[in-house]
C-alpha positions as CSV (number, residue, x, y, z in Angstrom):
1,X,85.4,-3.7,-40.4
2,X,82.8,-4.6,-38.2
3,X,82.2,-7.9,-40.0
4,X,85.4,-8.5,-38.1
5,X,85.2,-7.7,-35.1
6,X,81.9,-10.2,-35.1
7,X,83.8,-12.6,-36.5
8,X,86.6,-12.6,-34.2
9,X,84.3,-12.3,-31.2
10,X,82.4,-15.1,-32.2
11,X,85.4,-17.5,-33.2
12,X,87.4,-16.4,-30.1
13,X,84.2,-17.7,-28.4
14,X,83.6,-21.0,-29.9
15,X,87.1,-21.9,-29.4
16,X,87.3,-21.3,-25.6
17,X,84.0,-23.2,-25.4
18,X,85.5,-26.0,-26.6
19,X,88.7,-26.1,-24.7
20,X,86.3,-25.8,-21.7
21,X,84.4,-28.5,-22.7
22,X,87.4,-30.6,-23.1
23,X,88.8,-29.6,-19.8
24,X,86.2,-29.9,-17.6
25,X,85.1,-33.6,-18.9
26,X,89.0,-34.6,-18.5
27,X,88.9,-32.9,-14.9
28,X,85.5,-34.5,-14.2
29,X,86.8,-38.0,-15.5
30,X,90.4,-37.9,-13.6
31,X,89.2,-36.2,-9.7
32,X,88.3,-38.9,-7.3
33,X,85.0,-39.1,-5.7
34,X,84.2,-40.1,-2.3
35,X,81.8,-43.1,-1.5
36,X,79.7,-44.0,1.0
37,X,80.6,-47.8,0.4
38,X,81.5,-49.9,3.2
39,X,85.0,-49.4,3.9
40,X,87.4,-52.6,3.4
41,X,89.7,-52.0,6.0
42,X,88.0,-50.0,9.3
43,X,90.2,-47.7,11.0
44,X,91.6,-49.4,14.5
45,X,92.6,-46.5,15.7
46,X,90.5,-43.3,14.6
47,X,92.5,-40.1,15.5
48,X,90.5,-36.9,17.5
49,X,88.8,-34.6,15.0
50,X,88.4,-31.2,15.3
51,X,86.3,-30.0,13.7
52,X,85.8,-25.6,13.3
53,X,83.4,-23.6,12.3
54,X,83.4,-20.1,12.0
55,X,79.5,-18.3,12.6
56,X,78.3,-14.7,12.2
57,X,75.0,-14.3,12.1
58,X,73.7,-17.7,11.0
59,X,71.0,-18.2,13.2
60,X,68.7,-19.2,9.7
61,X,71.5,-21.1,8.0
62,X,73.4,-23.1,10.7
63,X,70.5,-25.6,11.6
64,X,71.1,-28.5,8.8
65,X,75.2,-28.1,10.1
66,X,74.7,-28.4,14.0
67,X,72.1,-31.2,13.0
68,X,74.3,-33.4,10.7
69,X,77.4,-33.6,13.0
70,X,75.5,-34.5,15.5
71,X,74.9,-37.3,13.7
72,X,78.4,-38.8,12.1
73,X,79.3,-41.5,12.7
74,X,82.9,-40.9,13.3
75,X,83.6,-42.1,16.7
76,X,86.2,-39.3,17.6
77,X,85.0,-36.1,17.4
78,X,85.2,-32.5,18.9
79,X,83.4,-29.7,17.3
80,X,84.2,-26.0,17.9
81,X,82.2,-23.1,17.0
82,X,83.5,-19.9,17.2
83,X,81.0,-17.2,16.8
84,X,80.6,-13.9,16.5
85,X,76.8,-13.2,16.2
86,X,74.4,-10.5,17.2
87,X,71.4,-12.8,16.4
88,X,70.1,-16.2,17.6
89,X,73.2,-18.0,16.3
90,X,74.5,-19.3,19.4
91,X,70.8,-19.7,20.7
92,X,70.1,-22.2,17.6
93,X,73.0,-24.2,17.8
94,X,72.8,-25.3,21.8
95,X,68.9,-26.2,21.2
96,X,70.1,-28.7,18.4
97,X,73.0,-29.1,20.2
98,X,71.6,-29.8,23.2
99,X,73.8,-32.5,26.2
100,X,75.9,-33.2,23.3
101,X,79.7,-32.8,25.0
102,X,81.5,-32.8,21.9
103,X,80.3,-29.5,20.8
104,X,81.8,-26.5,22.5
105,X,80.6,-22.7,21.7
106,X,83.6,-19.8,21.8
107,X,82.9,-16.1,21.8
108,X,85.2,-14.6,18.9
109,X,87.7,-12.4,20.2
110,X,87.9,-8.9,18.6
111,X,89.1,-8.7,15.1
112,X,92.7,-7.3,14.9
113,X,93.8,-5.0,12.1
114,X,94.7,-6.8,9.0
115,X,93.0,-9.8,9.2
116,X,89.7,-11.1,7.9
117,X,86.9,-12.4,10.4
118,X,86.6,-15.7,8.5
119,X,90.3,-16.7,8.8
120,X,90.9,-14.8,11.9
121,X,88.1,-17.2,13.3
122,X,89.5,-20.7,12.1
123,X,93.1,-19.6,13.5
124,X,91.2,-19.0,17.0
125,X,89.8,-22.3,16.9
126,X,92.9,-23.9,15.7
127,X,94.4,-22.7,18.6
128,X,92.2,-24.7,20.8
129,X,91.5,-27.5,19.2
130,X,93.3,-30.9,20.4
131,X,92.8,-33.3,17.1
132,X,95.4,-34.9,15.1
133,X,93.4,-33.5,12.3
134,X,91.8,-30.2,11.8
135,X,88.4,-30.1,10.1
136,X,86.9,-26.5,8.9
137,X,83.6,-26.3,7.9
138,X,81.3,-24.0,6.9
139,X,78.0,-23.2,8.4
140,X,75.4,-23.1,5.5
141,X,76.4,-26.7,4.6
142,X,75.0,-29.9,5.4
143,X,76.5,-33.5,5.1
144,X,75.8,-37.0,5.1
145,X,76.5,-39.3,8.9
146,X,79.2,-40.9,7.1
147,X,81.2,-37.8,5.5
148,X,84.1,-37.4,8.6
149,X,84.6,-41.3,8.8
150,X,85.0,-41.1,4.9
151,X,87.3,-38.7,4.3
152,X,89.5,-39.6,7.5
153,X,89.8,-42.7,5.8
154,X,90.6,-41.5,2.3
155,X,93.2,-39.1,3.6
156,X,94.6,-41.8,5.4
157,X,94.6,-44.5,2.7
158,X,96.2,-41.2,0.5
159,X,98.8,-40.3,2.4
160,X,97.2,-37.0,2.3
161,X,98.6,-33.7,4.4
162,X,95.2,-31.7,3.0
163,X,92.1,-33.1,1.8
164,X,89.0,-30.9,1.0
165,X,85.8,-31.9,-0.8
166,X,83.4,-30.5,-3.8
167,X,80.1,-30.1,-2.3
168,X,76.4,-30.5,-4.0
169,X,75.7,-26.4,-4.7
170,X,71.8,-26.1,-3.7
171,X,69.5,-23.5,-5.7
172,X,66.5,-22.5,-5.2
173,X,65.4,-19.3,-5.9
174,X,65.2,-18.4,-9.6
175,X,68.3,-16.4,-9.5
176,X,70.2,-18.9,-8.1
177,X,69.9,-21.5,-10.8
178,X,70.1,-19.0,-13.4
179,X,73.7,-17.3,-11.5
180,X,75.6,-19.2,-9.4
181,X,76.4,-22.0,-12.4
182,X,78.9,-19.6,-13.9
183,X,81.1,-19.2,-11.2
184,X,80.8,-22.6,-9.5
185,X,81.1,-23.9,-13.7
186,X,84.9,-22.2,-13.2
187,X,85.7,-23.7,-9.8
188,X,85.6,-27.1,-11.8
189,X,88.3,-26.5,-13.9
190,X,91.3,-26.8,-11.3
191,X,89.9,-30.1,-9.1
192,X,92.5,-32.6,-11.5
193,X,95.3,-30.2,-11.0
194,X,94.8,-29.9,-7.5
195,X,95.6,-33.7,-6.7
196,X,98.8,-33.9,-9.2
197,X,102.2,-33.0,-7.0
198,X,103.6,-32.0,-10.2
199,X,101.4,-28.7,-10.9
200,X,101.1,-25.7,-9.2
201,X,97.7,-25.8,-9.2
202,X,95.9,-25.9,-5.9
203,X,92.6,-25.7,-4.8
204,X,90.9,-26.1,-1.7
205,X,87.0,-25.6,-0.8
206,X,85.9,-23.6,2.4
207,X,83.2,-25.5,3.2
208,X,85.1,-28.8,4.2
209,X,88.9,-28.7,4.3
210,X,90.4,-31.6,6.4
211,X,93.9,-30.9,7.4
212,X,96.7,-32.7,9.6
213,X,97.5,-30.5,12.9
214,X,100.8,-30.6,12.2
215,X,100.9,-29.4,8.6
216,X,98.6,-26.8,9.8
217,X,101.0,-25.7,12.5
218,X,104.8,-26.2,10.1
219,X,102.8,-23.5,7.3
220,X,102.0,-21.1,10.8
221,X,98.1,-21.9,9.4
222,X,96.0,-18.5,8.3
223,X,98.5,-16.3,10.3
224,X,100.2,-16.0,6.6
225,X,97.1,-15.7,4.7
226,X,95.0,-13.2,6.9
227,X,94.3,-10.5,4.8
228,X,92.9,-12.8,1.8
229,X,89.0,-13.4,1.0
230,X,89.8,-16.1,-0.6
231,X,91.1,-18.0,2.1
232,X,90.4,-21.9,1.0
233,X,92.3,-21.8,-1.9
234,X,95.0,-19.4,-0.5
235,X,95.6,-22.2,2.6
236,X,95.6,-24.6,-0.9
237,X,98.3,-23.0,-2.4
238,X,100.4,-22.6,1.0
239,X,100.3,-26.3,1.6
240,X,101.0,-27.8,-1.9
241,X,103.5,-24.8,-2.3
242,X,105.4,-26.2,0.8
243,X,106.0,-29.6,0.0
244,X,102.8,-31.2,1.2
245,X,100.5,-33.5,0.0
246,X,97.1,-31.8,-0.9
247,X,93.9,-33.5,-2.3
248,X,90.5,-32.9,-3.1
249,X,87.3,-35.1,-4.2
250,X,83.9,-34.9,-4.9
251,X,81.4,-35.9,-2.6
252,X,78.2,-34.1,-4.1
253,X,76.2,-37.3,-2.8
254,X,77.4,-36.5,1.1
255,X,77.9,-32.7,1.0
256,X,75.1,-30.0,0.2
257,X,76.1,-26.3,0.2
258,X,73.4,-23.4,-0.3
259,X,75.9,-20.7,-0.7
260,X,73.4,-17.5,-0.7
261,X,69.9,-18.1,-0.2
262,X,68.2,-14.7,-2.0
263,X,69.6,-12.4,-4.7
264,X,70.4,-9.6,-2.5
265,X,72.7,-12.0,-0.3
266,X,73.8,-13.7,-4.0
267,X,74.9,-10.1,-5.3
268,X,76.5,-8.7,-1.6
269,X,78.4,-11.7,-1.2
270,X,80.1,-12.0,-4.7
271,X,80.7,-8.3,-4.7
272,X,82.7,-9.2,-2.0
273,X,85.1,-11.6,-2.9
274,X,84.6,-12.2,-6.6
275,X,87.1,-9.6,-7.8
276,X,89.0,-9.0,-4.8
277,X,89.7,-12.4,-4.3
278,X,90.9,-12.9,-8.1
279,X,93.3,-10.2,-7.7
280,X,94.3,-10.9,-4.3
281,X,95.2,-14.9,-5.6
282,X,97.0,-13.3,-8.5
283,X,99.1,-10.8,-6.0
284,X,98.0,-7.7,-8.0
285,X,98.9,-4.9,-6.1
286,X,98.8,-1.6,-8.2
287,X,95.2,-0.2,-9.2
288,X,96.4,0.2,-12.6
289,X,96.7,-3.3,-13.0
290,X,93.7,-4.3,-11.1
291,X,91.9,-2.4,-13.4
292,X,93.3,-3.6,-16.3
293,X,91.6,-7.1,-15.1
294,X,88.7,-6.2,-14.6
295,X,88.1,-4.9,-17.7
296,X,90.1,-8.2,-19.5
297,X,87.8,-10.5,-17.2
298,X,84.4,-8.7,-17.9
299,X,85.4,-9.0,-21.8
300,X,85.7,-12.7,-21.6
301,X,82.7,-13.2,-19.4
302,X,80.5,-11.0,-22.5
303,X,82.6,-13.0,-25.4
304,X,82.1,-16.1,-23.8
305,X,78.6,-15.9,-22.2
306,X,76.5,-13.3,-22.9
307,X,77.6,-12.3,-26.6
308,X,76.4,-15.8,-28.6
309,X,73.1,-15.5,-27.2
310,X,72.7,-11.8,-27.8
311,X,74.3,-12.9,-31.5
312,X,72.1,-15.3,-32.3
313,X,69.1,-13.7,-31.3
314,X,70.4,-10.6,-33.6
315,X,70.5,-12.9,-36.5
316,X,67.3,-14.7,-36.4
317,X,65.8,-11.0,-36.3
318,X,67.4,-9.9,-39.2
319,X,66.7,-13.0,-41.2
320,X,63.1,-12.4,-40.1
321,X,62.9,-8.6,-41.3
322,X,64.8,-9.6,-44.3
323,X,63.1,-12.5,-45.3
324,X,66.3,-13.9,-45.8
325,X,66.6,-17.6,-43.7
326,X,70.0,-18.4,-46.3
327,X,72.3,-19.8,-43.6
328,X,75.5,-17.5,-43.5
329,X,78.9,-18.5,-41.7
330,X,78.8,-16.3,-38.9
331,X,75.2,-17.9,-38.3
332,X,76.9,-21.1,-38.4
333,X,80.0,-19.9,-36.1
334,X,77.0,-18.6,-33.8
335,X,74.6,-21.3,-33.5
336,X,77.4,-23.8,-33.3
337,X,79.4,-21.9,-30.0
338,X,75.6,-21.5,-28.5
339,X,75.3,-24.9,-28.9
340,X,78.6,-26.2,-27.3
341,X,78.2,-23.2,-24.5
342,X,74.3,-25.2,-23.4
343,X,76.2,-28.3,-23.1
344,X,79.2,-27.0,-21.7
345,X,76.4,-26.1,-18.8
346,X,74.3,-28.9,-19.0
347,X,77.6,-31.0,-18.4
348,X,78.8,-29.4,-15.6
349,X,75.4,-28.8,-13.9
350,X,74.6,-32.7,-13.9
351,X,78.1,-33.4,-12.8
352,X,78.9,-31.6,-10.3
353,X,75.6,-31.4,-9.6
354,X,75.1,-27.5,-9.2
355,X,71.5,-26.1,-9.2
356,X,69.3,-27.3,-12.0
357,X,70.6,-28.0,-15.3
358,X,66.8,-27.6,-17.2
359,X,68.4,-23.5,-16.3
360,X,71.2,-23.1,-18.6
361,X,69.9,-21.4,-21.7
362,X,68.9,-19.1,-19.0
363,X,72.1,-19.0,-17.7
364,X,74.3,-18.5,-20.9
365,X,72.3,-15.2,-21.6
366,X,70.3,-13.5,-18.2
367,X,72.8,-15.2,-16.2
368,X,75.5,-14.0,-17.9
369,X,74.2,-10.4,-17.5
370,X,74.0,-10.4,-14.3
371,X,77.2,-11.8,-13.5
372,X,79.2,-9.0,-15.0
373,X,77.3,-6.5,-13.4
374,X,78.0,-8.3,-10.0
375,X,81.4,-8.5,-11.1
376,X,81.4,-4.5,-12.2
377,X,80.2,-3.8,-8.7
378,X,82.9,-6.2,-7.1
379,X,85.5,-4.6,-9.5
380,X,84.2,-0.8,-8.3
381,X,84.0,-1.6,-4.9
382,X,87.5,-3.0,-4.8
383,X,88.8,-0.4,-6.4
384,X,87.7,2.2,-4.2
385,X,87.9,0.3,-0.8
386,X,84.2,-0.2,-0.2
387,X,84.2,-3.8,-0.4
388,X,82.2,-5.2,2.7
389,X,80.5,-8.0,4.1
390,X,78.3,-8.4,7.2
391,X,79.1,-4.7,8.5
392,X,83.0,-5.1,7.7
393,X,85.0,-3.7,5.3
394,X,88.4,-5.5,3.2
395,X,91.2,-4.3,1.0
396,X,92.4,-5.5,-1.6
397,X,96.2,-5.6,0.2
398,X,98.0,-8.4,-0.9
């Protein structure tokens, strides 16, 4: 019987790892990526940007940002910040900032019951902002002078009502490349879906999400999506889900994002939204249910990640204390899903170019590890409304 249950692991395994491995190449092969290529046809006319950014606390992250928009090359620019900091924040971004009229600093008003400070922040901005076009950005990102120009002009040359962009993710503590591959390696699997009208699939990506004032206004913006963590790919769904046009790209050669720069920051801030955001997407509302996923998702995340490297280690012991090296199926059903799991990685890592790929047989075992225990904790939290992030506290309240 327990043969079994090894086997069907194991086989349950190797055939998700190839369907991934087929998805992810045909998403890689079929999402657009932005250039920094000479454009053929210059925009005559280049519409007001405005461009928001949400800050809380960023005074060691925010730097690279401030820096890079002050130098695009996009000759139509305004760029809002509203903050909400008890640091240096606000201190950091004026000494970058400097005479530089096109940036404006806003004090974040208080935060009203039932929203979440990140969207609550964007809709304050919104609200001020004068552009034809609405650009959210993230703070711990940097991009290259030419990334606003660009992706005004792909929009444009798209007919696009959304556009938002797949960044470069930056690692650089051991943790980092050894964790963050396994949730960024999911992202990739809706960017092809995203850009075809006829799927439901929609995706957007916080740190860069380029959106047309109007279509903004017409879905009444994050007012509808306030109490969600996941609030990119929430605005996503809004959009696509109401007739408009939404696109994304990859621009990993103009975008860099360092989403968490230590392991303590790595494990508070997907704790926060890595369960509660899945449930909140999926409108799960009764506990029963949401526990019932989390115990569905950590089983696929030990089938899929963790359990061929623990089961391949487990057999090249026994053939060692048994002297035995005769090659048995479930050897073969191992070694074979390890294999396709490393390049399934590897793939993904050099593609969309997240951390470093010389990492991943670290991360289809460690990696693995500690993802479902962040996940646990994200899961636990959740479900007994202790999920919080920088001194404030969500529900899962769809």
């Amino acid at each position: 019987m327990l043969d079994l249950v090894w086997y069907a692991l194991i086989i349950f395994a190797l055939i998700a790892w190839i369907l991934y491995f087929i998805l992810v190449t045909y998403c890689y092969l079929k999402t657009p990526h932005l250039k920094k290529t000479p454009s053929e046809k210059p925009l005559k006319n280049p519409p007001l940007v405005s461009v928001v950014i949400p800050s809380r606390n960023e005074e060691r992250r925010i730097g690279g940002c401030i820096r890079t928009l002050r130098e695009q090359t996009y000759p139509n620019l305004e760029i809002i910040i509203v903050d909400d900091s008890s640091d240096n924040t606000v201190e950091v971004i004026k000494s970058i900032a400097g005479n530089d009229k096109r940036f404006k600093i806003i004090k974040q008003k208080k935060l009203p019951d039932g929203w979440v400070g990140k969207p609550f922040a964007l809709q304050q901005g919104s609200k001020l902002a004068k552009g034809d076009l609405l650009l959210f950005m993230d703070a711990d990102t940097y991009y290259d002078p030419s990334i606003i120009e660009k992706s005004v002009e792909y929009a444009i040359a798209n007919n696009l009502d959304m556009l938002s962009l797949a960044p470069r993710h930056i690692c650089k503590s051991f943790w980092e490349k050894v964790v963050q591959p396994i949730p960024f390696g999911v992202i990739a699997l809706p960017l092809a879906k995203t850009n075809d009208p006829n799927s439901k699939v929609a995706l957007a990506i916080g740190p860069f999400i380029m959106i047309k004032h109007s279509t903004f206004n017409q879905v009444k913006g994050y007012e509808s999506i306030k109490k969600y963590i996941g609030d990119d790919a929430q605005l996503a769904t809004l959009v696509k889900g109401s007739g408009f046009k939404l696109g994304i790209a990859n621009a990993q050669s103009m975008m860099n994002l360092r989403m968490y720069d230590s392991f303590s920051g790595m494990w508070e801030g997907w704790s926060k939204n890595a369960f509660l955001g899945m449930v909140q997407n999926r409108k799960i509302k009764s506990k029963v249910g949401q526990t019932l996923f989390l115990f569905v998702v950590l089983f696929i995340i030990f089938d899929l990640i963790v359990f061929p490297s623990l089961a391949l280690i487990f057999s090249v012991l026994i053939a060692i204390v048994t002297r035995s090296f005769l090659i048995n199926y479930f050897f073969l059903f191992v070694a074979l899903t390890w294999v396709i799991s490393l390049i399934s990685f590897v793939f993904v890592q050099l593609s969309y170019k997240i951390g470093k790929a010389y990492y991943a047989p670290l991360t289809i075992s460690l990696g693995g590890i500690v993802f479902m225990l962040i996940y646990l904790n994200s899961g636990l939290k959740t479900l007994s409304g202790k999920v919080t992030w920088k001194g404030r506290k969500y529900s899962a309240e769809v």
